[in-house]
N, C-alpha and C positions, 0 to 999 in steps of 0.2 A: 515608047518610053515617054511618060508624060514627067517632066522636073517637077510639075507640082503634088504627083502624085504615084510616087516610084515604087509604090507598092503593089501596083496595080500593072508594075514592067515586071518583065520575063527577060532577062541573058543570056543568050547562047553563044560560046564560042568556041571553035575548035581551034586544035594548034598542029602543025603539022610537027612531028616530032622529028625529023631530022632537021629542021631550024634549029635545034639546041644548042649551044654554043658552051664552048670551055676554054680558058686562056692556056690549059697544059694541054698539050699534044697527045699525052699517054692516056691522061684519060679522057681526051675528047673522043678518043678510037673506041672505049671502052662504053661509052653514052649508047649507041645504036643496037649492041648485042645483050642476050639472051638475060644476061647477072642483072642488066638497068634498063632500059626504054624497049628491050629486042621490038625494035620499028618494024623488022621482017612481017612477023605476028599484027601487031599492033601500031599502025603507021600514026595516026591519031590520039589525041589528047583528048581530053570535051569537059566544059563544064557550064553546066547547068543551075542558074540561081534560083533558091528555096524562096528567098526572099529579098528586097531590094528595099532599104532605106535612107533618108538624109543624115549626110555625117556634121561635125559637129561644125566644119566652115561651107560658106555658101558655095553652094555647087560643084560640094562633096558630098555622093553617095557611098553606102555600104552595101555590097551582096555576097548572102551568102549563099551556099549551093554547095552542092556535088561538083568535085573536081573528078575524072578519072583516065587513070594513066593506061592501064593496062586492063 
């Protein structure tokens, strides 16, 4: 990633999905199975930037990309 020239960077990040966090209990149980995240299947998050720009204060960028949950 070059700051002077963030057009020409690429983003990849994965997220581990049972890092997901929720302040209720009921539905933090509910975040891992099948109806939301089912982590079983799909442990992984990933997203990928289309394109990466300067935002509008210094040494703020924007990226956009593919997010994918499942």
């Amino acid at each position: 990633f070059d700051p002077q020239a963030p057009e020409n960077g690429r983003i990849q990040v994965r997220v581990d999905m049972q890092s997901a966090r929720l302040d209720d209990a009921d539905n933090q149980a509910m975040l891992p199975g099948k109806d939301w995240f089912f982590t079983e299947k799909f442990p992984d998050a990933q997203f990928v930037s289309t394109a990466i720009r300067h935002g509008a204060q210094a040494g703020q960028y924007i990226a956009e990309g593919t997010l994918t949950l499942r």
